[in-house]
C-alpha positions, -999 to 999 in steps of 0.1 A, spaced: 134 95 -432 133 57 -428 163 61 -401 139 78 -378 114 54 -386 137 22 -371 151 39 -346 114 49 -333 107 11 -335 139 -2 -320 136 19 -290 91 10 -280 86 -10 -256 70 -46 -259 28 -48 -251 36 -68 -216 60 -42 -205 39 -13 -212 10 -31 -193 26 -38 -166 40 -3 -160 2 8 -166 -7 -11 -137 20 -1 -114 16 34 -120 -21 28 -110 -16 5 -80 16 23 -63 -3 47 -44 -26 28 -27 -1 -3 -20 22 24 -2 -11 37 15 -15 -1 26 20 -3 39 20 34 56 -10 20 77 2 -12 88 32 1 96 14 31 116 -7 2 131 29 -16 143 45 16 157 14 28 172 4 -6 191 30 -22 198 60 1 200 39 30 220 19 7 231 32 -19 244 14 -44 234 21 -77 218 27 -82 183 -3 -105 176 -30 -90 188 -25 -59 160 -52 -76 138 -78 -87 162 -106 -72 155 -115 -77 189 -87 -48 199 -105 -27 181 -137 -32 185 -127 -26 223 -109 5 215 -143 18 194 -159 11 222 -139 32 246 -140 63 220 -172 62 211 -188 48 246 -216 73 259 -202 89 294 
C-alpha cells in the first residue's frame, strides 16, 4: 500500500507547473483567435489587396472602409 502511495507523489506535478498549464489551457484559444485575425488581416490587405504592409493597423483604413460599407447610397 505505501508503494502506491510514493509512486502517486513521485509522479504530481509541482504548484507552478500545474498553474501554468491552467492558464494556457485557458488563454490558447483566444491567442490563436488573435493570431488567425491578424494573419486574415495580412493576407486579406496586403496580399489580395495590394496594399502596403503599414497601413494594416491604421485605423484610418478602416474607418474608410466602414465608411464605404456602411455609406447611405
Amino acid at each position: 500500500m505505501s508503494d502506491q502511495t510514493n509512486t502517486r507523489q513521485g509522479s504530481r506535478r509541482p504548484l507552478w507547473l500545474t498553474v501554468v498549464l491552467a492558464i494556457l489551457k485557458i488563454i490558447w484559444f483566444p491567442a490563436a483567435c488573435i493570431v488567425a485575425l491578424i494573419a486574415g488581416l495580412m493576407i486579406g490587405y496586403v496580399m489580395l489587396g495590394g496594399q502596403p504592409s503599414s497601413e494594416v493597423f491604421h485605423i484610418q483604413t478602416w474607418k474608410h472602409l466602414f465608411d464605404l460599407v456602411f455609406a447611405a447610397s
